[in-house]
C-alpha positions as a Markdown table, in Angstrom:
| # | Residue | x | y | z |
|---|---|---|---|---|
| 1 | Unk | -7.5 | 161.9 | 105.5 |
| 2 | Unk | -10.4 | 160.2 | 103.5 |
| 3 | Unk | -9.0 | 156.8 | 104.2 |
| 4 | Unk | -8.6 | 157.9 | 108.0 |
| 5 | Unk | -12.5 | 159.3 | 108.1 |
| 6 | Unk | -13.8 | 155.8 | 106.3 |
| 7 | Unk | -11.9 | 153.9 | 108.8 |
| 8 | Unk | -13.2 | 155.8 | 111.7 |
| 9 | Unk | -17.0 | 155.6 | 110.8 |
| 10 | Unk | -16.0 | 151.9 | 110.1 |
| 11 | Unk | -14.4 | 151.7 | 113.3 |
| 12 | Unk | -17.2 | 153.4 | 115.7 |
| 13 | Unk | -19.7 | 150.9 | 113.9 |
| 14 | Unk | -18.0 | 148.3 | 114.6 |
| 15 | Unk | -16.6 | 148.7 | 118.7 |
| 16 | Unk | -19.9 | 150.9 | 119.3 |
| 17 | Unk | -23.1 | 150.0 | 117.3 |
| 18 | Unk | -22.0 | 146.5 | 116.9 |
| 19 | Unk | -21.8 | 145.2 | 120.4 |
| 20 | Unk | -25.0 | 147.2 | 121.3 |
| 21 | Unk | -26.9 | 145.6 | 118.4 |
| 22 | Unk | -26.0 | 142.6 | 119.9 |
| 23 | Unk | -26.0 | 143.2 | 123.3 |
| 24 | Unk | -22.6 | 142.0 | 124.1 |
| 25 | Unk | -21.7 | 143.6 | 127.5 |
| 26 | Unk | -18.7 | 145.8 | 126.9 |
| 27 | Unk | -16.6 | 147.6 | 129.5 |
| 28 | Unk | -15.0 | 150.2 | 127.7 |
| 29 | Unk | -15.1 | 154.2 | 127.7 |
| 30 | Unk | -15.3 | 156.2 | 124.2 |
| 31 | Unk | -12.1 | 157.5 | 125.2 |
| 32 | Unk | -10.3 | 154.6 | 125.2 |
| 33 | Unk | -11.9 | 153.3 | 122.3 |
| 34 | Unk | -10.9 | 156.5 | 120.3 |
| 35 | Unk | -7.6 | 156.4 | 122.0 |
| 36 | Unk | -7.1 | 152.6 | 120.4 |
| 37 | Unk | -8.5 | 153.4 | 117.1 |
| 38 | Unk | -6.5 | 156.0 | 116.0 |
| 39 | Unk | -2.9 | 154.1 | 115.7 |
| 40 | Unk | -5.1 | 150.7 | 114.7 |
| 41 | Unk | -6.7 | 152.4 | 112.0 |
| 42 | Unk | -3.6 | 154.7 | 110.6 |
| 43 | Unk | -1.7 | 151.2 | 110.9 |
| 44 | Unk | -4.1 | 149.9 | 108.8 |
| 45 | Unk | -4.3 | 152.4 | 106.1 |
| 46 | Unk | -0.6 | 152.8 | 105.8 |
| 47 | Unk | -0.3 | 148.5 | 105.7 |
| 48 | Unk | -2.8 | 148.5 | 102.6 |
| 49 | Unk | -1.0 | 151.7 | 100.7 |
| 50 | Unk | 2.1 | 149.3 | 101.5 |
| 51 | Unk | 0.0 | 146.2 | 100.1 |
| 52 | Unk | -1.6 | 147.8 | 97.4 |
| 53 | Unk | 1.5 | 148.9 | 95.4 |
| 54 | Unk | 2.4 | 144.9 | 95.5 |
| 55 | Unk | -0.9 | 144.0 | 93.9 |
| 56 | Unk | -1.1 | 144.8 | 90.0 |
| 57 | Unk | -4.6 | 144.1 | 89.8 |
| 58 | Unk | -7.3 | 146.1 | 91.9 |
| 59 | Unk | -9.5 | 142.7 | 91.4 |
| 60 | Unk | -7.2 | 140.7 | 93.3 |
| 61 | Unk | -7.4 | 142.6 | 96.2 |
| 62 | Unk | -10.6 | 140.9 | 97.5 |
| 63 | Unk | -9.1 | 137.6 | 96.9 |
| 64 | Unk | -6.0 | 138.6 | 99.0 |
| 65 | Unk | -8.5 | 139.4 | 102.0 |
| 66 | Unk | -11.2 | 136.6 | 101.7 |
| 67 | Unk | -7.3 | 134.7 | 101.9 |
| 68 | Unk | -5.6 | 136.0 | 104.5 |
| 69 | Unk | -9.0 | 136.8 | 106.7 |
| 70 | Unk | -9.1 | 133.2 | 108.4 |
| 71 | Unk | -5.2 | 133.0 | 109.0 |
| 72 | Unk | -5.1 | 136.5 | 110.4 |
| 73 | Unk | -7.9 | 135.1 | 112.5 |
| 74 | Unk | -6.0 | 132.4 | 114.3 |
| 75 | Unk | -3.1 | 133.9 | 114.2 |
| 76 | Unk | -4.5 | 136.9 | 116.4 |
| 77 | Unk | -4.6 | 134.2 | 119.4 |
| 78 | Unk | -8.8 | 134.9 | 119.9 |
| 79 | Unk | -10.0 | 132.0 | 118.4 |
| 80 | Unk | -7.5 | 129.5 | 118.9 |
| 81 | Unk | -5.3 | 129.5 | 121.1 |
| 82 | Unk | -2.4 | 131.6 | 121.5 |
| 83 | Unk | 0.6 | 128.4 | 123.3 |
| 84 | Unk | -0.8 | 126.3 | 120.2 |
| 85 | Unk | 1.0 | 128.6 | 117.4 |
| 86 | Unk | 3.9 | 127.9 | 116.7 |
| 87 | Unk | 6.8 | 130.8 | 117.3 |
| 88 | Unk | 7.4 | 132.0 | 113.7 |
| 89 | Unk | 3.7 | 132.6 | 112.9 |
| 90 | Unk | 3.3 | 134.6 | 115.7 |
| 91 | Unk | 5.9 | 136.6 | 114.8 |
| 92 | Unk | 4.3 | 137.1 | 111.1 |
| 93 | Unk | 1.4 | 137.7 | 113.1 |
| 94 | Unk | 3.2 | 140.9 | 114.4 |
| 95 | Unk | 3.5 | 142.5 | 110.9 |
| 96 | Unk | -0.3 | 143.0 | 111.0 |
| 97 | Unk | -2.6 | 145.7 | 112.6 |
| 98 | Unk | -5.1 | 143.4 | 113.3 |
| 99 | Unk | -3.1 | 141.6 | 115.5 |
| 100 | Unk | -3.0 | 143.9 | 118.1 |
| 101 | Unk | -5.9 | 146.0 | 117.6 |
| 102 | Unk | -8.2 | 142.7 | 118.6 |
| 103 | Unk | -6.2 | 142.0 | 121.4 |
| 104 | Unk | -6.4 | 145.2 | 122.7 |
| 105 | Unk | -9.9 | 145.9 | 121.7 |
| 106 | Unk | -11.1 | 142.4 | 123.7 |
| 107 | Unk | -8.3 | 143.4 | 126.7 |
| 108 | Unk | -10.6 | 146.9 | 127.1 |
| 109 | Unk | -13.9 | 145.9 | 126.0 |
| 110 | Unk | -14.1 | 142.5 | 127.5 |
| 111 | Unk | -11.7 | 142.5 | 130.4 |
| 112 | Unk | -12.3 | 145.6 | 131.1 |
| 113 | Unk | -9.0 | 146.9 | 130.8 |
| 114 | Unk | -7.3 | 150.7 | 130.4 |
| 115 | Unk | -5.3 | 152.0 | 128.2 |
| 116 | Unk | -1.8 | 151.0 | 130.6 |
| 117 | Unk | -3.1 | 147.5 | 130.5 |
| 118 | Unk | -2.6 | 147.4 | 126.8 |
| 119 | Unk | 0.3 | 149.2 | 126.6 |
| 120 | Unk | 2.1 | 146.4 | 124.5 |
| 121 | Unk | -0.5 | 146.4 | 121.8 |
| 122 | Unk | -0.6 | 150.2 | 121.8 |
| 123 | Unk | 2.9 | 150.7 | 121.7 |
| 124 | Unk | 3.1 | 148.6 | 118.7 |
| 125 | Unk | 0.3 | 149.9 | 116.7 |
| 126 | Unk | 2.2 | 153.2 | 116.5 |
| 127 | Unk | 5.2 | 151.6 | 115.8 |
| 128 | Unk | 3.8 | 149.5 | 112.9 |
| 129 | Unk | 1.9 | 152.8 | 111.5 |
| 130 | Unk | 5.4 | 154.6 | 111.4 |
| 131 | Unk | 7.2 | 151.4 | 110.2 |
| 132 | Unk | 4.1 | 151.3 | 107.4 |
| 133 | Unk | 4.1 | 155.0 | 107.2 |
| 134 | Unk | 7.6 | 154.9 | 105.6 |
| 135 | Unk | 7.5 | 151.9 | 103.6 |
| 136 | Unk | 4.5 | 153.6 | 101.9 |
| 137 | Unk | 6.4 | 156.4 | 101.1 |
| 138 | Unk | 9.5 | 154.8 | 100.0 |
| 139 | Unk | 7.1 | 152.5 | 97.5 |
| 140 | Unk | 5.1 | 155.5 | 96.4 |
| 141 | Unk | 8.2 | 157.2 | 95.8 |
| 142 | Unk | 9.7 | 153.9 | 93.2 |
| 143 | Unk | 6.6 | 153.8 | 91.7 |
| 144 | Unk | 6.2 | 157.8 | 90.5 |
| 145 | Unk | 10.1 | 157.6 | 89.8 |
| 146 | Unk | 9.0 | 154.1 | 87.5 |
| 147 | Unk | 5.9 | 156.2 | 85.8 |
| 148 | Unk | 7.8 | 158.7 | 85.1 |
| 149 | Unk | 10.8 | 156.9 | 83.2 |
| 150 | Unk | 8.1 | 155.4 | 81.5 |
| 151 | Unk | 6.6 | 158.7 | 80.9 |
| 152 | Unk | 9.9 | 160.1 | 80.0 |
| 153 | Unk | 10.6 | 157.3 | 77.5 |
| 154 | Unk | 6.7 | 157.6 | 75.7 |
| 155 | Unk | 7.4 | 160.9 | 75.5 |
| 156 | Unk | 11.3 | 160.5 | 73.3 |
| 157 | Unk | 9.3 | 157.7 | 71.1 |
| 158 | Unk | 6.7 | 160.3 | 70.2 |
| 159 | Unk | 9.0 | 162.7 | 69.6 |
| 160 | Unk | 11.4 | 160.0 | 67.5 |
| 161 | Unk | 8.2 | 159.3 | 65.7 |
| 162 | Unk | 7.4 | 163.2 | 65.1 |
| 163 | Unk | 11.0 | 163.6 | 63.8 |
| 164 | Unk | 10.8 | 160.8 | 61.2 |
| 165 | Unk | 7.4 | 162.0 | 59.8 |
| 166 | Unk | 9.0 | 165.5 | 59.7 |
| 167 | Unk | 12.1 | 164.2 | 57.9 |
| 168 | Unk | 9.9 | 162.0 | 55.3 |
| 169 | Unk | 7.4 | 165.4 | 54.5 |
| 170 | Unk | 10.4 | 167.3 | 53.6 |
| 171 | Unk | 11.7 | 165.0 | 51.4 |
| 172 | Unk | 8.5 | 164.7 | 49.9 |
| 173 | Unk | 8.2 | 168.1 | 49.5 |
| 174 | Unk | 11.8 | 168.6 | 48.2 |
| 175 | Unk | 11.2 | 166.0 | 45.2 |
């Protein structure tokens, strides 16, 4: 729910207070807007739970985005153009959010289109946050069955080492 609230204030800055600032003209309701956001942003939370169990490092994270920020980019068809990719990476393009929350974002805000115009990019935002949603869950669900082997194993060597030191005091004390 945090992550959801962050990327909601996030979100409104960004599709509202953003164009405004700007004055980029914008043909889209608040209602469609919130309608958009919601899948784009749970996609995107459940996408870096996913990506964040792959990373050992919290450092490397902002190296991973400053990365993949230009190719995700072009890849999204906006600024280059979309019959110049090449098949395959517009089908890695599919594995990301952002993907098809821009192209539905500039579909409603700049072609003034509704929510059945994008119905495509909708449809797959939800898709992609229950495809995400799962693979979070399953990854979560290694990585507290990994800690706690590890735990589990701490825990016997302590105990090992608590047996010995028992075992040497009584024979100290026996002599």
């Amino acid at each position: 729910m945090c992550y959801f609230m962050i990327g909601a204030v996030m979100g409104a800055y960004i599709t509202c207070i953003v164009p405004k600032l700007f004055g980029y003209t914008t043909m889209v309701t608040p209602f469609q807007l919130l309608a958009l956001m919601v899948p784009f942003i749970l996609s995107s939370i459940f996408f870096g739970m996913t990506v964040s169990c792959m990373v050992r490092y919290r450092e490397n994270v902002i190296l991973l985005v400053v990365f993949m920020s230009l190719p995700l980019l072009f890849v999204t068809g906006i600024s280059w153009p979309e019959s110049n990719i090449p098949g395959f990476w517009r089908g890695v393009s599919w594995l990301f959010p952002s993907t098809f929350g821009v192209k539905g974002f500039l579909k409603m805000s700049s072609m003034g289109g509704s929510l059945g115009d994008i119905g495509l990019e909708y449809q797959a935002l939800w898709v992609l946050s229950l495809i995400y949603f799962f693979i979070t869950c399953l990854v979560y669900r290694f990585q507290l069955k990994q800690t706690r082997m590890h735990a589990i194993e701490q825990i016997e060597k302590i105990q090992g080492i608590i047996r010995k030191t028992k075992k040497i005091k009584q024979e100290n004390t026996a002599i």
